[in-house]
C-alpha positions as CSV (number, residue, x, y, z in Angstrom):
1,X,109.3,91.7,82.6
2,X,106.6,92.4,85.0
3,X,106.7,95.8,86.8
4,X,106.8,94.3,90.3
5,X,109.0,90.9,89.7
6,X,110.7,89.9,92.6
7,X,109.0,92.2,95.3
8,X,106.9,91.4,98.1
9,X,104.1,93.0,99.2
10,X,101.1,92.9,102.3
11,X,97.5,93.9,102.0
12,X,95.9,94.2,105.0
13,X,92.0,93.1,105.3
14,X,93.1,91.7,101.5
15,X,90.5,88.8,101.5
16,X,87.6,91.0,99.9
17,X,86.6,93.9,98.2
18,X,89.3,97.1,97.5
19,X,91.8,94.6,99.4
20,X,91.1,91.5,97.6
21,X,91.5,93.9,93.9
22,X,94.9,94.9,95.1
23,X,96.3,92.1,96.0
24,X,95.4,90.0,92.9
25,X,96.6,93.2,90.9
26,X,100.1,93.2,92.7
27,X,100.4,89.6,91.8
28,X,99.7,90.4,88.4
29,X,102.2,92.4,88.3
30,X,104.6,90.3,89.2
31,X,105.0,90.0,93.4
32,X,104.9,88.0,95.9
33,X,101.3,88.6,97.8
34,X,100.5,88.1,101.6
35,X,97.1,89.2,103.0
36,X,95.5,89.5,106.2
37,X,91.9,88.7,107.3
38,X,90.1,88.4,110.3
39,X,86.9,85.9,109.2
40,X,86.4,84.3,106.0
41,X,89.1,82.0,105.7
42,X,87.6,80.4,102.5
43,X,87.5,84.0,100.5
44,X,90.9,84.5,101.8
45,X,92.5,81.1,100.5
46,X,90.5,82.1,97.1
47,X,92.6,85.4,96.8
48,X,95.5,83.1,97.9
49,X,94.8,80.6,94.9
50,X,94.4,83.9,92.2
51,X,97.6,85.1,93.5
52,X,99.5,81.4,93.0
53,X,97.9,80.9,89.4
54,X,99.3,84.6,88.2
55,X,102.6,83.1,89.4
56,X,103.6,84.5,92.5
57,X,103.5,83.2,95.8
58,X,100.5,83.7,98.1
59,X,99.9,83.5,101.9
60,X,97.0,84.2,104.3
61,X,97.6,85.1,107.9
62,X,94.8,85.9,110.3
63,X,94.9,88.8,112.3
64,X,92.6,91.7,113.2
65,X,93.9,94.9,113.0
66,X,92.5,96.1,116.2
67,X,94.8,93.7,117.7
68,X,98.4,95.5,117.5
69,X,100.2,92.0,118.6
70,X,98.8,90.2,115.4
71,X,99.5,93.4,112.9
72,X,102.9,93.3,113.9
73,X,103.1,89.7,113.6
74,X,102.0,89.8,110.3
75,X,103.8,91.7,109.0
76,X,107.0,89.5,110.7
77,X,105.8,86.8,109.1
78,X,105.1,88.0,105.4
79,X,108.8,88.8,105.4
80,X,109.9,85.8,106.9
81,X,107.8,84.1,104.4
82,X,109.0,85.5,101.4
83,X,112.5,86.9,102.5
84,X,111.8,90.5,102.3
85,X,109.0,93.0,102.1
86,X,108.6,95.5,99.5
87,X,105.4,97.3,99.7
88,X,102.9,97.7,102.4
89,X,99.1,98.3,101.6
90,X,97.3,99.2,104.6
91,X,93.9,98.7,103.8
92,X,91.6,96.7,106.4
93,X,89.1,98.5,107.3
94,X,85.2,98.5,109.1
95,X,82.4,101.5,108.4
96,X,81.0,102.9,111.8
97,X,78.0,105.1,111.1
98,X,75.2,107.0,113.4
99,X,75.0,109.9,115.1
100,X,78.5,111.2,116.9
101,X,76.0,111.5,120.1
102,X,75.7,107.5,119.8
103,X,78.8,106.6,119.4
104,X,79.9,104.5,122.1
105,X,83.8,104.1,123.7
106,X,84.1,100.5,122.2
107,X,83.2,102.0,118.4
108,X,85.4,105.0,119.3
109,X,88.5,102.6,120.1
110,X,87.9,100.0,117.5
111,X,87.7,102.0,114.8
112,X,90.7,104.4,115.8
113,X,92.5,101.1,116.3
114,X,91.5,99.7,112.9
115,X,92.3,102.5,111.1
116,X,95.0,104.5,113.0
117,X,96.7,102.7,115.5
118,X,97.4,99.5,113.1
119,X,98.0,101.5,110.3
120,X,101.0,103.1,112.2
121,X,102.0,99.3,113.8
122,X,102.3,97.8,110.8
123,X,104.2,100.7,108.9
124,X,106.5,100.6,111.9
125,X,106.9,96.9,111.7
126,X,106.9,97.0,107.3
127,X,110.1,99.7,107.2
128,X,112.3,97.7,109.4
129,X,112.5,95.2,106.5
130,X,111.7,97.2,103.6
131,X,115.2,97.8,101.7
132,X,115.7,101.8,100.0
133,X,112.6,102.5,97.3
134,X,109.9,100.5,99.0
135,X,106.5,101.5,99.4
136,X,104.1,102.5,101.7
137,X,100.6,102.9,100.3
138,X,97.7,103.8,103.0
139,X,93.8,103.4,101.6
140,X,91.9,105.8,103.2
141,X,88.5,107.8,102.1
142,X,86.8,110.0,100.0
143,X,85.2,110.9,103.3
144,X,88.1,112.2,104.9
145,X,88.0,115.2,102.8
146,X,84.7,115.8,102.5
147,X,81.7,114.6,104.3
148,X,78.5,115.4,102.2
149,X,76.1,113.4,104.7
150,X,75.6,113.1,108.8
151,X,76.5,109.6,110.6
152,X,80.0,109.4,109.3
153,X,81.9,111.9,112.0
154,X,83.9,109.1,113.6
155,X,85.0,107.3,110.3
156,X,85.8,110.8,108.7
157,X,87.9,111.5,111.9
158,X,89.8,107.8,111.4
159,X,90.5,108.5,107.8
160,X,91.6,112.2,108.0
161,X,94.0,110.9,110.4
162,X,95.7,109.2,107.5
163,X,96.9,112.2,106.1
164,X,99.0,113.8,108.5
165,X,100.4,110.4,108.8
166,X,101.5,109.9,105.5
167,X,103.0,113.4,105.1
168,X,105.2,112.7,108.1
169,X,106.4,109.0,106.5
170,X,107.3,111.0,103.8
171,X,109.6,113.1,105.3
172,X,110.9,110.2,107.9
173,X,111.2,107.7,104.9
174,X,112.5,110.1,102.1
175,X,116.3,109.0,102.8
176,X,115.5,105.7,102.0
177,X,114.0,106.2,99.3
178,X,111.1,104.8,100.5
179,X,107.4,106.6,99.2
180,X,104.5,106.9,101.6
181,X,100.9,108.3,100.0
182,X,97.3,107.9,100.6
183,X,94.9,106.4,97.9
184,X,91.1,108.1,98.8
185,X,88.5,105.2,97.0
186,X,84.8,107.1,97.0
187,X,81.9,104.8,96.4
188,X,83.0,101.3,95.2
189,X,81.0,98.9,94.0
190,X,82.0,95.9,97.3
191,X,79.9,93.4,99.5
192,X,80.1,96.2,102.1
193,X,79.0,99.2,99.1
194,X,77.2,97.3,96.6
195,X,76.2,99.3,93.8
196,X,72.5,98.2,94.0
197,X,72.3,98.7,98.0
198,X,70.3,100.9,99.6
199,X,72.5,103.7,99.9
200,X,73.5,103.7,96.4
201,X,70.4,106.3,95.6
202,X,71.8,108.8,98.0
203,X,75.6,108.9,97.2
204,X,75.6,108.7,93.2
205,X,74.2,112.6,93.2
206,X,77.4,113.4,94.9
207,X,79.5,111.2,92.1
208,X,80.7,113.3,89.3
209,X,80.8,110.2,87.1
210,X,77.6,109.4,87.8
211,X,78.4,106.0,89.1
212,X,80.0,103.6,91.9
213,X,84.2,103.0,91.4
214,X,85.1,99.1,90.8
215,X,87.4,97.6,93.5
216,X,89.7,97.2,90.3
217,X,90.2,101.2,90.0
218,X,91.4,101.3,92.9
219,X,93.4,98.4,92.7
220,X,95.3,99.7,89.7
221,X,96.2,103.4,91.3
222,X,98.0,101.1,93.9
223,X,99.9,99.0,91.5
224,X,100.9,102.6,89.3
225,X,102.5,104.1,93.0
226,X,104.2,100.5,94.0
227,X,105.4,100.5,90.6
228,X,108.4,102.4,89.1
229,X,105.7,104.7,88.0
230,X,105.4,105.6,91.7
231,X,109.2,106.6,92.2
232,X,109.0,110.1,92.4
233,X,105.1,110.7,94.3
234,X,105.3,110.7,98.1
235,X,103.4,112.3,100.7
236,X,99.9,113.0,98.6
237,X,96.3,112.0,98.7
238,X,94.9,110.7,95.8
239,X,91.5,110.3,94.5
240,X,89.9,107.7,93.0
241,X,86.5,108.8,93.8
242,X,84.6,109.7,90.6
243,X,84.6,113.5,91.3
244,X,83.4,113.5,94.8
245,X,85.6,115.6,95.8
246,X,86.0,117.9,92.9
């Protein structure tokens, strides 16, 4: 039997990249997949389709997670949907970069709201239908840990905020049973990161692999801590990031 067979899970931002990688994974592995996305509604119903032909059931909901009404919504309507909700992978996610002295009050608020405020809406929203032993699994950043390079002060901010968060879902969820951790991709090879791009020559020196992550890494340290694998790690960071942060 699969490892995930009869459990339902949510990716935020899931129609690309990291997101897209975990949710086909999940359904691999046996569950029921919802993502959300906030554009492309043709590479969302494509992730959709994967998801269906590994044998689950698949569903795309728009929403942008800088809009709390819709992340909660979601999240309502995944377990609705598919009659419970299991694991919760908050992943959507933009990259603001420039100097701190240029960032403006808009960039400041979206990305807090992207990666902070939604991230603690749809958690809020997840464990009201989440039954004892589900899963929580936050995608945050090599970058919150360290930042090797200038332009990145407000993302880094975002990201380390993840932390704290996590370790206090572990201790509010450990009754249930329920896990909370954060997985920290480095450099992965995505439409937003390619591995050919410009800024590939300035971050593999930093890469103790000597090369970009495939969403697919990431994607299976997500499956392992939703899995039964999982049971026992809560409240940790972990790596998939090549050695950056070695």
């Amino acid at each position: 039997m699969k490892q995930l067979a009869g459990k339902a899970a949510l990716v935020t931002g899931g129609s690309r990249g990291i997101g897209a990688a975990i949710a086909k994974r999940l359904a691999q592995e046996g569950a029921d997949v919802a993502i959300t996305y906030l554009q492309s509604v043709e590479k969302a119903n494509d992730v959709v389709m994967q998801i269906k032909a590994a044998g689950g059931k698949g569903m795309a909901i728009a929403a942008d997670n800088a809009d709390m009404t819709a992340v909660a919504r979601a999240v309502d309507q995944c377990a609705q949907e598919f009659g419970r909700l299991d694991i919760l992978v908050n992943n959507a996610g933009i990259f603001p970069f420039g100097p701190v002295e240029q960032v403006t009050l808009d960039e400041l608020e979206r990305t807090l709201a992207v990666h902070t405020k939604a991230t603690f809406v749809a958690t809020q929203a997840a464990v009201q239908h989440m039954a004892d032993g589900g899963r929580v699994i936050n995608i945050g950043s090599s970058l919150a840990e360290r930042v090797p390079y200038a332009g990145v002060a407000l993302y880094s901010m975002s990201k380390s905020a993840l932390i704290g968060f996590t370790k206090g879902l572990a201790r509010d969820l450990g009754p249930r049973g329920i896990t909370a951790n954060v997985v920290h991709p480095g450099s992965t090879d995505t439409d937003m990161n390619p591995a050919n791009g410009e800024a590939a020559a300035d971050e593999l020196p930093f890469i103790a692999l000597g090369r970009y992550a495939m969403p697919e890494d990431v994607a299976a340290m997500v499956a392992h801590l939703a899995g039964p694998g999982g049971r026992n790690i809560t409240g940790t960071s972990i790596a998939v990031d090549g050695g950056v942060t070695a």
